[in-house]
N, C-alpha and C positions, 0 to 999 in steps of 0.2 A: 644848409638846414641842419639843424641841432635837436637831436631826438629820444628822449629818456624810457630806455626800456627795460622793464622786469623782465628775466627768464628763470625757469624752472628747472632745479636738477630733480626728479624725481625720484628716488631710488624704493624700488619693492624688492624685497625677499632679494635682498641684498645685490639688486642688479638695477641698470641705471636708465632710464628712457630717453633714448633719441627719438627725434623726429626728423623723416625729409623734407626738404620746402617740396611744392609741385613747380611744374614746368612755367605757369607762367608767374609766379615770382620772384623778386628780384633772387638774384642767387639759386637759381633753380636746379633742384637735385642734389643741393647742398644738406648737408645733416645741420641740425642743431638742435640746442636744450627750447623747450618751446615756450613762448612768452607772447608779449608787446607792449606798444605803447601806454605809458602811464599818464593817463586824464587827470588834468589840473586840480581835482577835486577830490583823488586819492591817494594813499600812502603805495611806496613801491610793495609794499607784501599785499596791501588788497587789492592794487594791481593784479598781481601772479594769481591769486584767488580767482580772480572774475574772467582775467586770459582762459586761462587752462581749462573752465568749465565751459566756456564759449567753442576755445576751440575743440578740445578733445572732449566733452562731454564726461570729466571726471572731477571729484574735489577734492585737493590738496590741504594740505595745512605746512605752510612754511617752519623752520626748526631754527635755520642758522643761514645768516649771509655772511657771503664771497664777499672778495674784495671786487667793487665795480669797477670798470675798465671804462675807455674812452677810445673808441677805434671811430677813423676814418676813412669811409667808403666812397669810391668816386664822387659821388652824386650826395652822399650825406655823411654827418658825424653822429654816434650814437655813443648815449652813453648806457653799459648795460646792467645791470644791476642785479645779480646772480641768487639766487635761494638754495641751498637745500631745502627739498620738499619730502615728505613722508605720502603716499596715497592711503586719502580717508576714503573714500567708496568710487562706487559707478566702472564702469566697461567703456575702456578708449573706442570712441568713434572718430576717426577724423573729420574735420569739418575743411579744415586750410588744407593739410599737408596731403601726400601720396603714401605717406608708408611710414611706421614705428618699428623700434626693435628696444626689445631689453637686452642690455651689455653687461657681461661681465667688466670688471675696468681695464682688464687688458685687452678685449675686445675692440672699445672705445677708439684709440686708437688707428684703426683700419679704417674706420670711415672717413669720406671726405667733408671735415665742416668746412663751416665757414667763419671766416677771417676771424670773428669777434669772438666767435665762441671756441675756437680754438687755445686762447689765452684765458677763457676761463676753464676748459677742460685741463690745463695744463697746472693751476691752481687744485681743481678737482682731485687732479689724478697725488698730487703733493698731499694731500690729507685724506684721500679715500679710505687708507686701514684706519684711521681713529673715527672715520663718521662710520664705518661699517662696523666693527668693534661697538656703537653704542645702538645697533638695532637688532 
């Protein structure tokens, strides 16, 4: 199975949002940039639009894409397709996940992601002083 997905780097006041998955999905308790699947009928940015207010009850405005990656997980291929995002309004509620934190980028780091988004955290953390330098 082969599956196209936006995610979200969020950054506020110069610090970055993770998310953890919850217990019962796949990758559970894993961190990551929060996203998903992109409907046939969208573009990958208004994708991450309509993820992020679904799931976190916030609304984002995309700035600049990552280079998308291609990881394979037992059970699936994903292709992931990364934003930096800016937060325009609203208070994170979670809807999916068990828990957020804002990170400093050396913070980042400590956490346990997963697979996918560790290759784009690793892209991230390579241009972090020039995306944080322009906010």
């Amino acid at each position: 199975m082969f599956i196209e997905v936006s995610c979200a780097i969020i950054i506020n006041h110069k610090k970055v949002l993770a998310v953890q998955r919850s217990d019962v999905m796949d990758m559970p308790n894993c961190w990551e940039f929060p996203g998903g699947k992109i409907l046939p009928t969208e573009t990958p940015s208004n994708c991450i639009i309509r993820e992020i207010e679904e799931e976190l009850t916030i609304l984002v405005q995309p700035i600049q894409q990552l280079t998308p990656i291609v990881h394979q997980y037992p059970q699936k291929t994903i292709k992931l397709i990364p934003f930096i995002c800016e937060l325009k309004s609203g208070t994170i509620q979670l809807i999916e996940h068990q828990a957020f934190k804002w990170c400093s980028p050396h913070e980042l780091m400590s956490l346990n992601w997963s697979a996918a988004d560790v290759m784009i955290l690793n892209e991230l953390l390579s241009v972090i002083d020039l995306v944080l330098a322009n906010k």
